[in-house]
C-alpha positions as CSV (number, residue, x, y, z in Angstrom):
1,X,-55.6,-25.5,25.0
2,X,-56.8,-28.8,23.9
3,X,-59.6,-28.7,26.9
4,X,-60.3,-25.3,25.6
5,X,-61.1,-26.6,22.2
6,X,-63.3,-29.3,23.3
7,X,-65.3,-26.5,24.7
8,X,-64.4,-27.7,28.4
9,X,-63.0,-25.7,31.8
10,X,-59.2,-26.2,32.3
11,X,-58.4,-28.1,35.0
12,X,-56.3,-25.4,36.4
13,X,-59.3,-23.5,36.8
14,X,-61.3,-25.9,38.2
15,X,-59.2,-26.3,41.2
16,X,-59.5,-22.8,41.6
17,X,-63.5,-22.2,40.8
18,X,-65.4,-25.8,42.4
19,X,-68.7,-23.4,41.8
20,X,-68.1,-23.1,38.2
21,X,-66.7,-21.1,35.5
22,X,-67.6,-20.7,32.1
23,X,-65.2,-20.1,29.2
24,X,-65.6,-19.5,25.9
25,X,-63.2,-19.7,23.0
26,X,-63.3,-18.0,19.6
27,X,-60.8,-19.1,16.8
28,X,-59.9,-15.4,15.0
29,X,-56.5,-16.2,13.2
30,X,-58.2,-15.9,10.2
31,X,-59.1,-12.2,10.9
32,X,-56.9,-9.4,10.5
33,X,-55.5,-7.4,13.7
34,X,-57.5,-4.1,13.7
35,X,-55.9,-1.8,16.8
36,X,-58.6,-0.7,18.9
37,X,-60.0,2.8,19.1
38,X,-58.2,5.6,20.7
39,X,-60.3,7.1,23.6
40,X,-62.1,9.8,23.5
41,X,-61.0,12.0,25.8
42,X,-57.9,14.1,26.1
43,X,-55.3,13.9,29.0
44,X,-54.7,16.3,30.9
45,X,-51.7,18.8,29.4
46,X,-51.7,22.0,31.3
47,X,-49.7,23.4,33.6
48,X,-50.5,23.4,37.9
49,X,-50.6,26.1,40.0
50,X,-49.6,25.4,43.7
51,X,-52.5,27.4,46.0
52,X,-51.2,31.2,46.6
53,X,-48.6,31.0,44.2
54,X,-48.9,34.0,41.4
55,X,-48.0,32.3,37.6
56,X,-44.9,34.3,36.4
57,X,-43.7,35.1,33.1
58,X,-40.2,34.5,32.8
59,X,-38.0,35.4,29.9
60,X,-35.8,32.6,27.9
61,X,-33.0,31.6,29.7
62,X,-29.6,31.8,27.6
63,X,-26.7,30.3,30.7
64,X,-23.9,30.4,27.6
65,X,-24.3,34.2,26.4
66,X,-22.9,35.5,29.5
67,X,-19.6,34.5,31.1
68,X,-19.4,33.4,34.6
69,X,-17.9,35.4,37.2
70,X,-14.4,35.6,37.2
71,X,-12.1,33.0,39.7
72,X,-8.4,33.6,40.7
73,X,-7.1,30.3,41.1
74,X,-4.3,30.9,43.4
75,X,-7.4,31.9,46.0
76,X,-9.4,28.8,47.3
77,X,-12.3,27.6,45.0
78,X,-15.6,26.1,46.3
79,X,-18.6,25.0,43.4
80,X,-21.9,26.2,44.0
81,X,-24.8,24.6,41.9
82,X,-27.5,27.5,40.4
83,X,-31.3,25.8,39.9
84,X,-33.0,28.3,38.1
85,X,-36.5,29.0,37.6
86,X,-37.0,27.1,34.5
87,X,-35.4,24.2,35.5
88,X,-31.7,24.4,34.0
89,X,-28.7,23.7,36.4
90,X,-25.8,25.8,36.2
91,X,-22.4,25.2,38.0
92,X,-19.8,27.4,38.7
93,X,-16.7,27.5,40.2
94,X,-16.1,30.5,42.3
95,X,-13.7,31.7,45.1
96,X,-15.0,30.9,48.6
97,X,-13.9,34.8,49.1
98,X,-16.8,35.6,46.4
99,X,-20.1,38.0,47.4
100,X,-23.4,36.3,47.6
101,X,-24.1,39.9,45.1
102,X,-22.0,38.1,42.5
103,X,-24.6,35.3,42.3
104,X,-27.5,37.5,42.4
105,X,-26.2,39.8,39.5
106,X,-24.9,36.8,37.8
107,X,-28.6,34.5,38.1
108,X,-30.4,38.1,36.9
109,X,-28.4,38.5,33.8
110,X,-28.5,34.8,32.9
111,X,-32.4,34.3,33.6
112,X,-33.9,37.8,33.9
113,X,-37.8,37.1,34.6
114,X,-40.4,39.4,34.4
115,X,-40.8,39.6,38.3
116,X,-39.2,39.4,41.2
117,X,-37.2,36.6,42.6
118,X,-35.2,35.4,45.8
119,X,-32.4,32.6,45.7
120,X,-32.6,30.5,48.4
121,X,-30.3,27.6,49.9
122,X,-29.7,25.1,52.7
123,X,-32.1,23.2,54.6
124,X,-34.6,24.3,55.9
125,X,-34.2,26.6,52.2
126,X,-33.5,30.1,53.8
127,X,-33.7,33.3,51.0
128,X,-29.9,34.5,50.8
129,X,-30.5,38.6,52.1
130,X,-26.8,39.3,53.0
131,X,-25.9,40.3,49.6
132,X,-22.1,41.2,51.6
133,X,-21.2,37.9,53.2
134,X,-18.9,36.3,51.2
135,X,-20.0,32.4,50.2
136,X,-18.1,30.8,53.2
137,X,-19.6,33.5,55.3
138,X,-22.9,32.4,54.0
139,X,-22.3,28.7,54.0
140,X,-22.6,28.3,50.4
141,X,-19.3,26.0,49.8
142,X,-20.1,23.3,47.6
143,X,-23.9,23.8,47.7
144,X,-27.2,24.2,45.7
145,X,-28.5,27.4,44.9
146,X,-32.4,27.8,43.8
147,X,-33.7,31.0,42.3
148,X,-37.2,31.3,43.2
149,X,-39.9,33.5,41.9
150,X,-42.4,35.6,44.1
């Protein structure tokens, strides 16, 4: 600082610049701190739209209005993780001897949306269309379920 005040480079930066460098110094502690201007343009708030995909409009989700489906616990139990199409996770803890149907009536009166959806699991994600199979028959034992619009 005290090479700064004489009005001279720092010899730190001299090392680094041998063509030259100039530097100047103004003393503003007398001045108040004003906070600089906000810019003038606005970010960006909407929403994105992947290419091909329709928007939907979905209808409020309400997960603790409706009861989940009910488990006999002398059967064995499995969890399966619901991802709906807002967002919100739901778990529940079902038989392994459950129908896939019992999820799909169970994610429709939970989050009804104005469309249609599928609900889709595993990887690669497959749509669930055996509405029969029972969750173990399915492969849904202690897995993630994603309800997807179309």
């Amino acid at each position: 600082m005290a090479e700064l005040n004489q009005r001279r480079v720092p010899q730190e930066l001299r090392g680094k610049y041998p063509q030259g460098l100039s530097v100047g110094l103004e003393d503003r502690r007398s001045e108040k701190y004003r906070l600089p201007t906000p810019p003038k343009y606005v970010a960006f708030s909407g929403k994105g739209v992947s290419l091909g995909e329709r928007p939907q409009t979905a209808q409020q989700v309400d997960v603790g209005a409706i009861p989940p489906p009910p488990v006999d616990e002398r059967k064995p139990m499995t969890t399966v993780q619901l991802r709906l199409h807002n967002g919100t996770t739901v778990r529940l803890i079902l038989n392994t001897t459950t129908k896939v149907e019992v999820l799909f009536t169970y994610v429709l009166s939970v989050a009804p949306t104005a469309g249609n959806f599928e609900l889709i699991s595993g990887f690669p994600p497959r749509p669930l269309t055996k509405v029969m199979q029972t969750l173990e028959e399915a492969d849904l034992l202690d897995s993630t379920v994603i309800q997807r619009l179309c």
